[in-house]
C-alpha positions as a Markdown table, in Angstrom:
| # | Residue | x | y | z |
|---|---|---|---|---|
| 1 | Unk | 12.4 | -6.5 | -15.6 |
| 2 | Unk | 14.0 | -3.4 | -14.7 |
| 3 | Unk | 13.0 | -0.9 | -12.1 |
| 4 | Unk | 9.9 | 1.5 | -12.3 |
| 5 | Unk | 10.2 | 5.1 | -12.7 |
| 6 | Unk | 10.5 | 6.8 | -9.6 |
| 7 | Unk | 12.8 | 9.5 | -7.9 |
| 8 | Unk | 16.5 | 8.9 | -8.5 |
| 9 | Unk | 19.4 | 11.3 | -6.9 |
| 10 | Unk | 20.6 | 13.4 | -9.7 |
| 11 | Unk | 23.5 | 14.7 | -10.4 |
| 12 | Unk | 25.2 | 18.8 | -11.7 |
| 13 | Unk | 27.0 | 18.1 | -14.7 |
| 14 | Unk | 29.5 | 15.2 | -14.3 |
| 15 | Unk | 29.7 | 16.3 | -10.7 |
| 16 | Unk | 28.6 | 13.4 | -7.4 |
| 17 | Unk | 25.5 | 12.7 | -6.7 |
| 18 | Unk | 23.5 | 15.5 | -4.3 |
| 19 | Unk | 23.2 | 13.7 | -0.5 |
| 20 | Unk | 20.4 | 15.5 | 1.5 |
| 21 | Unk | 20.4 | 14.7 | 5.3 |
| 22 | Unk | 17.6 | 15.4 | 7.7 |
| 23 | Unk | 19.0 | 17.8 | 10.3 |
| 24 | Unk | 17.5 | 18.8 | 13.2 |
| 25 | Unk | 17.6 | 22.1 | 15.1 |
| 26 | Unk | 20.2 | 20.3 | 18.0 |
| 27 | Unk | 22.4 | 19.4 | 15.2 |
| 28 | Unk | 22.2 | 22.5 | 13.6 |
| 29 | Unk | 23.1 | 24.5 | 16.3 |
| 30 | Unk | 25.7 | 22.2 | 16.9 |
| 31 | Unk | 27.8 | 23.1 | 13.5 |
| 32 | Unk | 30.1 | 25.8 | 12.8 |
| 33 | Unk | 28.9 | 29.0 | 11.2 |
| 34 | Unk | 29.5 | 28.9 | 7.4 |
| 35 | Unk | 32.3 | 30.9 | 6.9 |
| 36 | Unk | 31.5 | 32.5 | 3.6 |
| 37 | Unk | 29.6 | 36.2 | 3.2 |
| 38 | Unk | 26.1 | 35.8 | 2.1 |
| 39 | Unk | 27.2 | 37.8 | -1.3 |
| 40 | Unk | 29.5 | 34.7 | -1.9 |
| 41 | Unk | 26.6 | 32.3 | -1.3 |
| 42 | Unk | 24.4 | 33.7 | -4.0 |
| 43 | Unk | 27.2 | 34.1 | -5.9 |
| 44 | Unk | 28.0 | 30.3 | -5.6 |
| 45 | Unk | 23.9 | 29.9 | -5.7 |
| 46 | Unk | 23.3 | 31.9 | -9.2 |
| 47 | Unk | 26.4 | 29.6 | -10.5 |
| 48 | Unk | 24.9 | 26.4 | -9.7 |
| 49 | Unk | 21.9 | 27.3 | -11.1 |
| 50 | Unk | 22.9 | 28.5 | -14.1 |
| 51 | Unk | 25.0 | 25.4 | -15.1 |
| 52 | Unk | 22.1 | 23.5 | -14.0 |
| 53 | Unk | 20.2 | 25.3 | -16.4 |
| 54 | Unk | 22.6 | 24.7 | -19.6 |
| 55 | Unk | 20.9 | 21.3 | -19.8 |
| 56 | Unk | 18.3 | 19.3 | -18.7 |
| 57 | Unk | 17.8 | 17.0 | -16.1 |
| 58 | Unk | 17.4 | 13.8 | -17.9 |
| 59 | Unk | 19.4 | 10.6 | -17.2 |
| 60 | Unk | 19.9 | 9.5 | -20.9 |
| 61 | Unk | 21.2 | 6.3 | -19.6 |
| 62 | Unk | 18.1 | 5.6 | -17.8 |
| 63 | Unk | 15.9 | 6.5 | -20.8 |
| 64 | Unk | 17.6 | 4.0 | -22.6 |
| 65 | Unk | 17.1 | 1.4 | -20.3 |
| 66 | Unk | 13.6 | 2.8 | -20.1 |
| 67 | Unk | 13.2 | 2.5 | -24.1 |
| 68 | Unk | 15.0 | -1.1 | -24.3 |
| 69 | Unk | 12.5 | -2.2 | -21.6 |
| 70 | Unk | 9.0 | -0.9 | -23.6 |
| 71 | Unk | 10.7 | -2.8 | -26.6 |
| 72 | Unk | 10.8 | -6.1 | -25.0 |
| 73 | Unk | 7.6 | -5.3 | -23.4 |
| 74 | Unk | 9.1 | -6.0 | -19.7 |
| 75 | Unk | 8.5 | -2.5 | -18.6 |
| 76 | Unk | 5.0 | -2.5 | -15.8 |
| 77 | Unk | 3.1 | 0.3 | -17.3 |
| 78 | Unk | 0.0 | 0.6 | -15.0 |
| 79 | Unk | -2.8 | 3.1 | -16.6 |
| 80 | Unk | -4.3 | 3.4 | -13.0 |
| 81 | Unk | -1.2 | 4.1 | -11.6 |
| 82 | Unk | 0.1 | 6.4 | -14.7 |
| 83 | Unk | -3.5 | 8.4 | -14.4 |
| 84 | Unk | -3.2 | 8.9 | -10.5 |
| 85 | Unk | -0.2 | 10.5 | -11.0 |
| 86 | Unk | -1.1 | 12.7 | -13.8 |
| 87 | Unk | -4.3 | 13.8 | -11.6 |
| 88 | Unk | -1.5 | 14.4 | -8.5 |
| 89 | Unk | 0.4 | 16.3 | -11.1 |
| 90 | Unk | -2.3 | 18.5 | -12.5 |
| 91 | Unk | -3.4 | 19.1 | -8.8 |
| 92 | Unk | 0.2 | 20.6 | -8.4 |
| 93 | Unk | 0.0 | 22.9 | -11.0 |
| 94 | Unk | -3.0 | 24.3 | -10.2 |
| 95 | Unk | -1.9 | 25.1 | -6.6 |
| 96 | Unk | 1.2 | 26.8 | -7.6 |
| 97 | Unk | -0.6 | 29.4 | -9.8 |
């Protein structure tokens, strides 16, 4: 049986996977000042986001496995658990309107 669907780090074309590390204010005041202009952020920002925007976010080895899994029927679809999170989801996109 292979693993449910759930979040999975992703990655920016090719490029490692994105680590995100809690940080608190102590440590934050604790590292140096980025030493980039805020024009070169958003320069670096709008870049990022456009190449993250030439394709979607889809894991087409995972879809496979996914696919392979329905096939053999060893993938654990739940309806209760597939129609909570379809309720949660439409509850999201009613707040953000």
């Amino acid at each position: 049986m292979i693993d449910p669907i759930g979040f999975k780090p992703g990655t920016v074309s090719g490029q490692s996977k994105v680590n995100v590390e809690k940080v608190d204010a102590a440590q934050a005041a604790r590292r140096p000042a980025d030493s980039r202009t805020a024009p070169q952020v958003e320069s670096d920002v709008r870049a990022l986001a456009a190449q993250m925007a030439e394709a979607p976010p889809v894991d087409r080895e995972r879809v496979q496995q996914i696919k392979r899994a329905i096939e053999q029927g060893q993938f654990p679809i739940v309806p209760a658990r597939i129609a909570d999170r379809l309720i949660a989801a439409s509850f999201n996109w009613v707040s953000q309107k």
